[in-house]
C-alpha positions in Angstrom: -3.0 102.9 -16.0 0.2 102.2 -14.1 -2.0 100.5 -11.6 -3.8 98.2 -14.6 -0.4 97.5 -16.0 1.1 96.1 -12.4 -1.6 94.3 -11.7 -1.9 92.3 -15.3 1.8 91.9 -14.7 1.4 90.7 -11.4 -0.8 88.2 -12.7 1.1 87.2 -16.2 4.0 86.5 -13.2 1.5 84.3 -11.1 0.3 82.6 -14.1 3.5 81.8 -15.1 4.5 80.7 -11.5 1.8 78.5 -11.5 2.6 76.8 -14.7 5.9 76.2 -13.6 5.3 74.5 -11.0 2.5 72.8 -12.8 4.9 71.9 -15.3 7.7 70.8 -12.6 4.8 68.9 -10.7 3.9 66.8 -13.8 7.2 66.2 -14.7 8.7 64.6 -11.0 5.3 62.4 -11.5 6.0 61.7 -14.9 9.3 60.7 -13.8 8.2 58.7 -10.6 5.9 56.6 -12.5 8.4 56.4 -15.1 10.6 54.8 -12.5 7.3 52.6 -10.8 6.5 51.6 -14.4 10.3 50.5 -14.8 11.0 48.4 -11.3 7.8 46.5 -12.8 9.3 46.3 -16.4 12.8 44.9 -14.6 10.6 42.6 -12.2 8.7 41.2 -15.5 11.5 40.8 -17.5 13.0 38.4 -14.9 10.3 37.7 -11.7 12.7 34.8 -10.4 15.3 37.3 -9.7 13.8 39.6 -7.3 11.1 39.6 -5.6 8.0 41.6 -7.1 8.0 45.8 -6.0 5.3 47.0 -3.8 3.6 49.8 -5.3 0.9 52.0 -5.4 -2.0 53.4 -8.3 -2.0 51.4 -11.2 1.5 50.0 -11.5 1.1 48.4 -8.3 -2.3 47.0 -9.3 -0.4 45.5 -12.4 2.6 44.5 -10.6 0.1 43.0 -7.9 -1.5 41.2 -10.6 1.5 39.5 -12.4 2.6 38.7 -9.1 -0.9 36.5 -8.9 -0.7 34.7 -12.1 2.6 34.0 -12.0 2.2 32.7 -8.6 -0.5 30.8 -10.4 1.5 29.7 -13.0 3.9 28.3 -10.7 1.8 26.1 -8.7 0.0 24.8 -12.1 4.0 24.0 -13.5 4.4 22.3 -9.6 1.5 20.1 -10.3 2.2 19.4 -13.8 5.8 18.4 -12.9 4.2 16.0 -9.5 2.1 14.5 -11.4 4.4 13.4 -14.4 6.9 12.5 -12.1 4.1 9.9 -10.6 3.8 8.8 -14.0 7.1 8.3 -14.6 7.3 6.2 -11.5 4.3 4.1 -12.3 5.8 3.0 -15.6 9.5 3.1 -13.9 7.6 -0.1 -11.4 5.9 -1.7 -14.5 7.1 -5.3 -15.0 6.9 -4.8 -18.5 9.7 -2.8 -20.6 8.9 0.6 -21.6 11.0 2.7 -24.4 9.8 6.7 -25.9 11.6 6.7 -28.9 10.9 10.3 -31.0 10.5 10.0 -34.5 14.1 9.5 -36.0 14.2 6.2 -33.5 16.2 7.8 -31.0 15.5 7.0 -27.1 14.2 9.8 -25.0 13.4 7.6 -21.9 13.1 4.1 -21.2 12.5 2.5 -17.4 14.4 -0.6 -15.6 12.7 -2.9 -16.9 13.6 -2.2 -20.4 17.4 -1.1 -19.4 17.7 -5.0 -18.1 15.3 -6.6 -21.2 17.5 -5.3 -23.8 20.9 -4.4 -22.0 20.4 -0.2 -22.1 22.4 2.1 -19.9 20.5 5.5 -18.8 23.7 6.6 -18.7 24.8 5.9 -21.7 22.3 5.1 -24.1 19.9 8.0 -23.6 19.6 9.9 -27.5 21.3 6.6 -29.0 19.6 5.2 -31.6 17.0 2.3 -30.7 18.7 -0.2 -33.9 22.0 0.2 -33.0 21.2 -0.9 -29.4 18.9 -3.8 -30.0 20.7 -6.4 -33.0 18.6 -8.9 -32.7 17.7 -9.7 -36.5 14.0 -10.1 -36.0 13.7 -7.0 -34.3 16.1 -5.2 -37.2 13.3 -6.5 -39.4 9.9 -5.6 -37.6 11.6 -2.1 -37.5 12.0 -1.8 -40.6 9.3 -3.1 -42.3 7.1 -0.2 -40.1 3.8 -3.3 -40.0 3.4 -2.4 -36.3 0.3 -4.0 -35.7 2.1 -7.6 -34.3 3.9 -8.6 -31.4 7.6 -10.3 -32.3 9.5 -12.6 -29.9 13.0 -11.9 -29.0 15.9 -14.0 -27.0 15.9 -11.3 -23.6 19.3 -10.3 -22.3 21.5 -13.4 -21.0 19.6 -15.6 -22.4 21.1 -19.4 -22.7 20.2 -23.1 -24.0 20.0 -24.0 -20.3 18.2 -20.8 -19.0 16.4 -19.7 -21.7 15.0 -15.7 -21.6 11.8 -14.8 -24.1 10.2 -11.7 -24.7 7.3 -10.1 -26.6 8.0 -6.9 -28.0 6.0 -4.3 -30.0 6.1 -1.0 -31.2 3.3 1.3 -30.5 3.1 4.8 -33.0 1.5 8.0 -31.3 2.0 11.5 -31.7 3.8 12.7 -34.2 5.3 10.4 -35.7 7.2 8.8 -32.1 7.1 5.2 -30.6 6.3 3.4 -27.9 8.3 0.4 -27.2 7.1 -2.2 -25.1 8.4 -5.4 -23.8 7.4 -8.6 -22.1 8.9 -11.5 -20.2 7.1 -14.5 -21.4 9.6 -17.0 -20.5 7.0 -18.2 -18.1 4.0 -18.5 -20.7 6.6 -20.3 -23.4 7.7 -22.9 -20.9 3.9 -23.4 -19.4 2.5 -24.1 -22.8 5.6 -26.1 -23.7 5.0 -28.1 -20.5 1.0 -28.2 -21.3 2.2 -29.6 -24.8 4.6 -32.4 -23.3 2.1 -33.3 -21.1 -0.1 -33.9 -23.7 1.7 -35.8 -25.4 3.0 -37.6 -22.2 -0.3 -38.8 -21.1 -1.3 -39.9 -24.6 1.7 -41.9 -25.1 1.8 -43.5 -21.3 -2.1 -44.5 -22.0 -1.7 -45.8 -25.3 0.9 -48.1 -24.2 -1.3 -49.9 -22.1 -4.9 -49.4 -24.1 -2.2 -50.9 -27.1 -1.4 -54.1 -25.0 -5.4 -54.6 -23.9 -6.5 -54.3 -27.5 -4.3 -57.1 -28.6 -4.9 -59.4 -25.9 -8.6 -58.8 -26.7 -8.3 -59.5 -30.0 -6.7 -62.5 -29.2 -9.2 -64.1 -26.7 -11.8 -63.1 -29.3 -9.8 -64.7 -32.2 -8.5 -67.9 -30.5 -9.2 -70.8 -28.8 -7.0 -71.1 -25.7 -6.4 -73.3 -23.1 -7.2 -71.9 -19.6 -3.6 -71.9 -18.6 -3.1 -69.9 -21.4 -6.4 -67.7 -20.7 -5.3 -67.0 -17.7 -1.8 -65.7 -18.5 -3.3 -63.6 -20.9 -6.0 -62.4 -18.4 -3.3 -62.0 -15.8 -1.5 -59.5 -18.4 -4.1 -57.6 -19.1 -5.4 -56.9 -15.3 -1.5 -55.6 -14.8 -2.0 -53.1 -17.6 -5.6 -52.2 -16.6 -4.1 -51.2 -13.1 -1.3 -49.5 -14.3 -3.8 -47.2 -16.3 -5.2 -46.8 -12.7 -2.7 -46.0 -11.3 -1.8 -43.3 -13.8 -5.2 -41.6 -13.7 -5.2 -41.7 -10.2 -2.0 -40.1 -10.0 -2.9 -37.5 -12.4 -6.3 -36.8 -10.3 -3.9 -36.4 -7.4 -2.2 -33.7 -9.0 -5.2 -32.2 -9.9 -6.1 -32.2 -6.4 -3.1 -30.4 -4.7 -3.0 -27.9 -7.9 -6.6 -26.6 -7.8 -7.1 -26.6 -3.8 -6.3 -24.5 -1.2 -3.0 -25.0 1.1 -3.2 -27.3 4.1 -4.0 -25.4 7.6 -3.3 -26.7 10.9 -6.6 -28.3 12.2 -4.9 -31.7 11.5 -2.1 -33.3 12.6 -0.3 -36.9 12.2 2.3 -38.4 14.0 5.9 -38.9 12.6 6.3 -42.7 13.7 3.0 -43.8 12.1 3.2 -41.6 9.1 6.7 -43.5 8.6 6.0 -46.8 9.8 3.0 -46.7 7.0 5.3 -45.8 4.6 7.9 -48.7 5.1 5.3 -51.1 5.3 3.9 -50.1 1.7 7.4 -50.2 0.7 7.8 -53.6 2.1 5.1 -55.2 0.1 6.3 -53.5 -3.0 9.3 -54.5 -2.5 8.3 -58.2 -2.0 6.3 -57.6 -5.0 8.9 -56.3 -7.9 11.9 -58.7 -5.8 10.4 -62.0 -5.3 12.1 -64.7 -4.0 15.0 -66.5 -4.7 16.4 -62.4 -5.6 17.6 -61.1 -2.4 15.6 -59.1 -0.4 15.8 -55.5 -0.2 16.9 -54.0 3.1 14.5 -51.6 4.2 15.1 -49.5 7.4 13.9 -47.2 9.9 15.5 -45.2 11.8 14.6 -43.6 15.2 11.5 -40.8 14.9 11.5 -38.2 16.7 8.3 -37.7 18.8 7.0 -35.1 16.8 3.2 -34.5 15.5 3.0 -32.8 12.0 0.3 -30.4 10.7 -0.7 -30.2 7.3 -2.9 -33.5 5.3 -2.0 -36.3 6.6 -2.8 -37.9 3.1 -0.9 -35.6 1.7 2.0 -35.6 3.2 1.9 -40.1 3.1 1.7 -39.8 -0.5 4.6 -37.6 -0.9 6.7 -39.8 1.6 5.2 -43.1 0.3 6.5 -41.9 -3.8 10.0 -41.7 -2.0 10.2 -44.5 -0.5 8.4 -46.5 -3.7 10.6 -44.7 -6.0 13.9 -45.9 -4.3 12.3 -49.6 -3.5 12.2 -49.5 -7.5 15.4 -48.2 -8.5 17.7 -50.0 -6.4 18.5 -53.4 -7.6 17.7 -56.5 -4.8 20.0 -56.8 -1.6 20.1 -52.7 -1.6 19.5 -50.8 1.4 17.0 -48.4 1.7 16.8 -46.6 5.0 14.0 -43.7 5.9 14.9 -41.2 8.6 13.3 -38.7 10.4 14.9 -35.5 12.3 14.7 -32.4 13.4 17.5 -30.2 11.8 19.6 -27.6 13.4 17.7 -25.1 11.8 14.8 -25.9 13.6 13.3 -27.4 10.5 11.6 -31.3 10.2 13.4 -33.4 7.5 12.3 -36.9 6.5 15.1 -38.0 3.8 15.0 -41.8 1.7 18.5 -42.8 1.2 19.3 -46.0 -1.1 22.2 -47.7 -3.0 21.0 -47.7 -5.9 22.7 -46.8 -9.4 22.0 -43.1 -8.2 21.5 -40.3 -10.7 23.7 -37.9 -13.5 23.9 -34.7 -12.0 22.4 -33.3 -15.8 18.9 -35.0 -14.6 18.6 -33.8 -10.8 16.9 -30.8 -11.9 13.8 -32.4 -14.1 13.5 -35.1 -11.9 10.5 -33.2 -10.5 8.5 -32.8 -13.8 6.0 -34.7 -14.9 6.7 -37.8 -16.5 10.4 -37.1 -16.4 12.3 -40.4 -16.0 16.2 -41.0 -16.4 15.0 -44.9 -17.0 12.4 -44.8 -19.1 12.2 -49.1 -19.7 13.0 -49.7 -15.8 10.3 -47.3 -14.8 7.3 -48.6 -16.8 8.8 -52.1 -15.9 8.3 -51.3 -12.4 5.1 -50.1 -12.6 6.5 -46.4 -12.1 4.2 -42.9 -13.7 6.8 -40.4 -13.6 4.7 -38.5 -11.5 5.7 -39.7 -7.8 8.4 -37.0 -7.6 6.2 -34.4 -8.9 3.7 -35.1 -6.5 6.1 -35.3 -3.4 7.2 -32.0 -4.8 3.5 -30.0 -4.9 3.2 -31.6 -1.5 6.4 -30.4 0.0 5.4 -26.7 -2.0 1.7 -26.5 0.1 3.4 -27.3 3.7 5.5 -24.5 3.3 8.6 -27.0 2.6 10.6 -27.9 0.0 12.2 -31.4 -1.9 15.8 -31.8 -2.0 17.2 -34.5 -4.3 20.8 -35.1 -3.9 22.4 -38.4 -5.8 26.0 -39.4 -6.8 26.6 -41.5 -10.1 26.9 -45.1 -8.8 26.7 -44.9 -5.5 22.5 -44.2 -4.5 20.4 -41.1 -4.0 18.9 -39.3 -1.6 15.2 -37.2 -1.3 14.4 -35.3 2.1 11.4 -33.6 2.2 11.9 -30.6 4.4 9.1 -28.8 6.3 9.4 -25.4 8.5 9.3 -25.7 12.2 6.2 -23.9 12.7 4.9 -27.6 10.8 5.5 -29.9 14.1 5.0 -30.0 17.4 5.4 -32.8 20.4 3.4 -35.6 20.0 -0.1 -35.5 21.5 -2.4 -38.5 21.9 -3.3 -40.1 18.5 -7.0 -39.6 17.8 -9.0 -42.1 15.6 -7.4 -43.4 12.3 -4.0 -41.5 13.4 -5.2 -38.2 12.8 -4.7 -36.0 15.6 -6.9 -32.3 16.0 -4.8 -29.3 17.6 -6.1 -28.6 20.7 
């Protein structure tokens, strides 16, 4: 019995031991995984912080885990924020001005071109609201009125009766609620369909002029008997205004020409000296033609030409000198000097420049005096036979040989118009092929 009782005590005791340390084993796991299961907890709560435990068993599969998808997570936010950034830039390099307004009208972003169409300040202007920025009374209107579905036209920033600035803006809804403001430049379009409207109504009125003047001397010769002296007058008059009508289509058909064709190369090439000498003589004759005797002669001059071959069309380039040298023969009064020289400037450049002493020009006109139809003399023009397109045409010349026009004139004293081409446009004179024209080697 003693025996029996030890031994069940002896194993109550080893039971008990065993428990314990059960007991005291689960709880140092409990309280390992309690402190895995936390270091993940911490790690979660903030995974920028620190950087993500390594564990074992199932915390460190979780923790391993996270540790994946927020890696994923971060790369997808990378890519999210690389790719609006490139959209940002591709609207920030639109020529056209781009606004987001949010729904109250206040600005959440707007590019360059917008801050310099309607004056904005990143700075300063970002959460501003868009009507207190932009005053313009048409625009306060088409804002309020919400009718979105129309373009309005604005005076752009800086804009001046000399330099005048339009724009097209509209207001684009999306979202909820938020606007898209864009903008356009159209200064451009406005003063190419104001130009396509004056000439319009340029060409009509310089052809009805002379179709007016044919009519009635037709109607006369079919309405009256007249002597031949007489019939001949009349005929005479009405062959001057036929060939001025020529003349004017034919210069129109040369602007045609240089607008809708390609730039001159340099397969051809003309001498200086003849290309001037031609010139002077065409100015000769109509100078002996608009100054006939007893008036006194016009003085037309030379100068020295360099020995210098130019590339380019040669008939190209002899119209645009031959309207400079016909336009001074006609605006300076008889006994005027006109000379025509020819020299290579110091910046390596070619200039050929038609200086007379004529009644010379307002410094308000010098800027239109290359547009079409443009004249500062409207009756001495037309009396002289003149288009009002010679300048125009010298100036699309001068524009497709890489060069430019320069018109310089003081009030009273004569005027001056160099056509300047780059150096890359002449070279030493080679031998003159057939008809002047000249092939590059």
């Amino acid at each position: 019995m003693l025996l029996a009782g030890a031994g069940i005590g002896w194993l109550a005791s080893g039971l008990a031991g065993a428990l314990a340390g059960v007991i005291a084993g689960a709880m140092v796991w409990f309280f390992t995984d309690l402190a895995r299961g936390s270091r993940v907890i911490l790690w979660l709560r903030d995974p920028q912080a620190r950087e993500a435990p390594t564990l074992w068993g199932l915390w460190g599969e979780a923790a391993d885990r996270s540790r994946r998808l927020l890696r994923a997570r971060d790369q997808q936010l990378i890519e999210s924020e690389a790719r609006l950034q490139a959209f940002l830039a591709a609207i920030q390099a639109s020529p056209n001005g781009v606004a987001i307004l949010d729904r109250q009208g206040y600005i959440e972003w707007f590019n360059q071109t917008a801050a310099k169409d309607f004056g904005l300040d990143p700075q300063r202007d970002l959460g501003q609201q868009i009507g207190n920025l932009v005053r313009d009374p048409v625009f306060a209107g088409y804002y309020a009125g919400r009718d979105y579905g129309h373009e309005v036209l604005l005076a752009g920033r800086g804009s001046t009766p000399q330099r005048p600035v339009q724009l097209s803006v509209q207001l684009h809804p999306y979202g909820d609620g938020r606007l898209l403001l864009l903008s356009r430049d159209v200064t451009a379009l406005a003063q190419a369909e104001a130009m396509r409207r004056d000439f319009v109504a340029n060409v009509s009125h310089e052809i009805r002029t002379p179709l007016t003047v044919l009519s009635g001397f037709i109607e006369t010769l079919q309405s009256l008997e007249l002597d031949p002296t007489e019939r001949e007058r009349y005929l005479g008059l009405m062959a001057a205004q036929a060939e001025r009508m020529q003349t004017l289509v034919q210069d129109l058909l040369t602007l045609s020409r240089l607008e809708g064709s390609p730039p001159p190369g340099f397969s051809e090439w003309i001498e200086a000296e003849e290309l001037c000498s031609l010139c002077v003589d065409e100015g000769q004759a109509l100078s002996a033609l608009l100054w006939p005797e007893p008036a006194a002669p016009q003085q037309l001059r030379l100068h020295a030409v360099p020995a210098i071959s130019l590339a380019g069309s040669s008939s190209e380039l002899r119209s645009a000198l031959s309207n400079l040298v016909s336009n001074a023969v006609r605006y300076t009064p008889a006994g005027g000097q006109i000379d025509i020289t020819a020299e290579i400037l110091s910046d390596g450049r070619v200039e050929f420049a038609v200086t007379d002493t004529g009644p010379g020009i307002a410094p308000e006109h010098l800027p239109r005096l290359s547009e079409r139809f443009y004249r500062v003399d409207r009756s001495r023009s037309r009396e002289s036979g003149g288009t009002g397109l010679g300048l125009a045409i010298a100036k699309h010349v001068a524009q497709r040989h890489d060069g430019e026009l320069i018109m310089t004139s003081v009030l009273g004293q004569g005027s001056r118009f160099a056509l300047v081409l780059p150096a890359n446009r002449f070279r030493p004179a080679v031998a003159v092929g057939q008809g002047g024209a000249m092939r590059a080697p």
